[in-house]
Each structure stands twice: as structure tokens, then as C-alpha cells.
N, C-alpha and C positions, 0 to 999 in steps of 0.2 A: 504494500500500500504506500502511496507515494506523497509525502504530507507537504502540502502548499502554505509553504510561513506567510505569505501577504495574505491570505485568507484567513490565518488563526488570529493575526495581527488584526484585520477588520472584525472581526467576531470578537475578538478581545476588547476593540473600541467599542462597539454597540453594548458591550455585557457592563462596562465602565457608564454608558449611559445611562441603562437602563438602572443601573442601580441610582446613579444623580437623580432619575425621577418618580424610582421610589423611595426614594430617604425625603424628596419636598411631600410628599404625599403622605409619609409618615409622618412628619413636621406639621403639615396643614391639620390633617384628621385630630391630631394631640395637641393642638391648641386653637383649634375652630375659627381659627383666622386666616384670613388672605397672606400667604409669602410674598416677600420682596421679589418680583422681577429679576431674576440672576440670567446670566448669560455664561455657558459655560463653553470655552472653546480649545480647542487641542493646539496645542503649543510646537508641539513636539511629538514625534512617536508615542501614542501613549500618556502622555502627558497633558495633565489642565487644568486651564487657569478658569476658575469661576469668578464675576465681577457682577455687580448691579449697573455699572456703567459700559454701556455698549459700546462706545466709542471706545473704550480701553479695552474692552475683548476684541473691538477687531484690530484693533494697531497689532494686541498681541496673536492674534491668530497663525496658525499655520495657515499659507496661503493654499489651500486643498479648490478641489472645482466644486469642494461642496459649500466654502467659504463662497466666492465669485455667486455661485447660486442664489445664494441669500442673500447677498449685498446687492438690494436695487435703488439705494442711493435713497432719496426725499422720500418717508412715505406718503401714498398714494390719496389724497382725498377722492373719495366716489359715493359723490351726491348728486340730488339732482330728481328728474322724476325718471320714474319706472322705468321707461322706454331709454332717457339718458345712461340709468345706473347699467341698464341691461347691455348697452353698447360698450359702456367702457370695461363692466366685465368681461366681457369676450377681448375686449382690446388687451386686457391682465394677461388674460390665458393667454394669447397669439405671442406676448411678449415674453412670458413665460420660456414657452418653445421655443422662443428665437434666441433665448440669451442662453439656455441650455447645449441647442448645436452649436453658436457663437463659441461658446467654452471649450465646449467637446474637441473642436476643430484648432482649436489651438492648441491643445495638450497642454504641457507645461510649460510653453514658452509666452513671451508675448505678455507678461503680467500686467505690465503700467498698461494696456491699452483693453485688459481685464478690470482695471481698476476707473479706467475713465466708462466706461460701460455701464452706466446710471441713469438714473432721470436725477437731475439738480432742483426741483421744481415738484411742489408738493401734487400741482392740477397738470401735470406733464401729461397724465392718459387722457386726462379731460381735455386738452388740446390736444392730444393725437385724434382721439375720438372725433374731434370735431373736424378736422382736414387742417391741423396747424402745420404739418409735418410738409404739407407742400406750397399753402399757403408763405410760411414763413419757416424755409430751408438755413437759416443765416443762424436763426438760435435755436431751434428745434432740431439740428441735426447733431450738435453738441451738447446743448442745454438739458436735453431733453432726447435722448441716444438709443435708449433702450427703448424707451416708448415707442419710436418714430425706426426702431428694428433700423439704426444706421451705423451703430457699431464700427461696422468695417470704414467708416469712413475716417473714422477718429484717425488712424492710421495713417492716413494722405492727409490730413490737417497738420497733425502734431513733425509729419515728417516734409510737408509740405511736396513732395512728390515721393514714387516707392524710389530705394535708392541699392535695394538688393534685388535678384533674382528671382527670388521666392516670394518678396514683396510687390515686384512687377507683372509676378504671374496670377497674383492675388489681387493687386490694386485692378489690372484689365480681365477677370474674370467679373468683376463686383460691379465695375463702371457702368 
């Protein structure tokens, strides 16, 4: 039988979690009160740092694709009537999936342009929802990245044209 250490390694992390949220659940049940909001994030193999401030668990974070996942930058207000909330739901999900293959496809390279891959802007889907993303290209395709699924572009902005190979095969696949 031939034993797969990155597999006992991920099942060692999930058993590490599962325990962090049943000890809050233990906590909560034995004193009938609401727990502090904790963020706990893997540091290191194995390793984690638990914080109430979010902004310092992800400075600390391991950069994993499952970090990139979770960070989508401003969150999201979705208000509005029915027919609004129900558009920009769907506009969540399509976003969702796009920053998932967006990551996937990067592998582990490429971080800082993982890292600009956000909505900066709390109503970001409420203006993608609406047609801002082509209405107004100039800030909604930075400002507002994830939302507006333009990600790739950050790349030709920050670099202001591709200047490698692999960057040139990408920038003219995307264009």
C-alpha cells in the first residue's frame, strides 16, 4: 500500500479544523453566549495562527489558493429589490467561478496579481450588475476586477504591456 504524505498532510489540516470548531461550539453551548468572531489561518504547514482581526490573519496567512478564494476584497452590499438582489446574486456566483479558474490557472505563481484580484468597492457587483463594467472600463476594470471577471487585465496594466513569452501568449489569448 503506497501512502500519499500531501494527502495525510491535508486530512491532518481538516482534523486541526474540525477540532477549532468544535472547541467554539463547546465554548458557545457552556456559556450561552455569542463567541468572538476568530479567524483562524495556517501559517505554515500545519501551523495556526487564530486572531479576531482579519486583516492580521491574512497579512499572516499562508498564501494557499484556498487563501486567494476567500479574499474578495470590499465586502459585497446586495440590496435593492427582488429582481435587483436576484441579479446580483447570480452576478456573486459567475464571479465566484471566475476567480476560482482565474487561480487555478495560475498555480502558484503570479501572487501580486492574485492579490490585486478584488472588488475595492463595497457596491462593485451592484455596478457590474448594472453594465458599469462596460459603461465605465477606466475604474471598473481595476477598481472593481473581480466583479467585472477582468482579472487578466491587471497584468497588462501593472506591467503596462506582456514583456515575457508566457505573458505575450496570455496577454493575446485574453485580448
Amino acid at each position: 500500500m503506497k501512502i500519499d504524505h500531501a494527502e495525510i498532510k491535508k486530512r491532518i489540516s481538516v482534523f486541526a479544523l474540525s477540532l477549532i470548531i468544535i472547541h467554539r461550539i463547546i465554548l458557545l453551548a457552556a456559556k450561552g453566549t455569542p463567541i468572538a468572531s476568530r479567524t483562524c489561518v495556517e501559517t505554515e504547514n500545519n501551523v495556526y495562527f487564530c486572531t479576531d482581526d482579519l486583516q492580521e490573519a491574512r497579512e499572516k496567512s499562508k498564501k494557499t489558493h484556498r487563501y486567494y478564494l476567500d479574499n474578495f476584497g470590499a465586502r459585497q452590499t446586495i440590496v435593492g429589490n427582488s429582481k435587483d438582489m436576484e441579479k446580483m446574486r447570480i452576478w456573486e456566483s459567475d464571479m465566484e467561478v471566475y476567480l476560482k479558474k482565474f487561480i487555478e490557472e495560475r498555480g502558484d505563481g503570479e501572487e501580486w496579481l492574485k492579490e490585486l484580484c478584488t472588488n475595492q468597492h463595497k457596491n462593485c457587483i451592484f455596478w457590474a450588475s448594472k453594465g458599469e463594467c462596460k459603461s465605465n472600463p477606466t475604474y471598473m476594470d481595476s477598481g472593481c476586477a473581480l466583479a467585472c471577471q477582468s482579472c487578466h487585465k491587471l497584468n497588462q496594466q501593472h506591467e503596462g504591456s506582456c514583456s515575457c513569452a508566457a505573458e505575450q501568449e496570455f496577454c493575446n489569448s485574453e485580448s
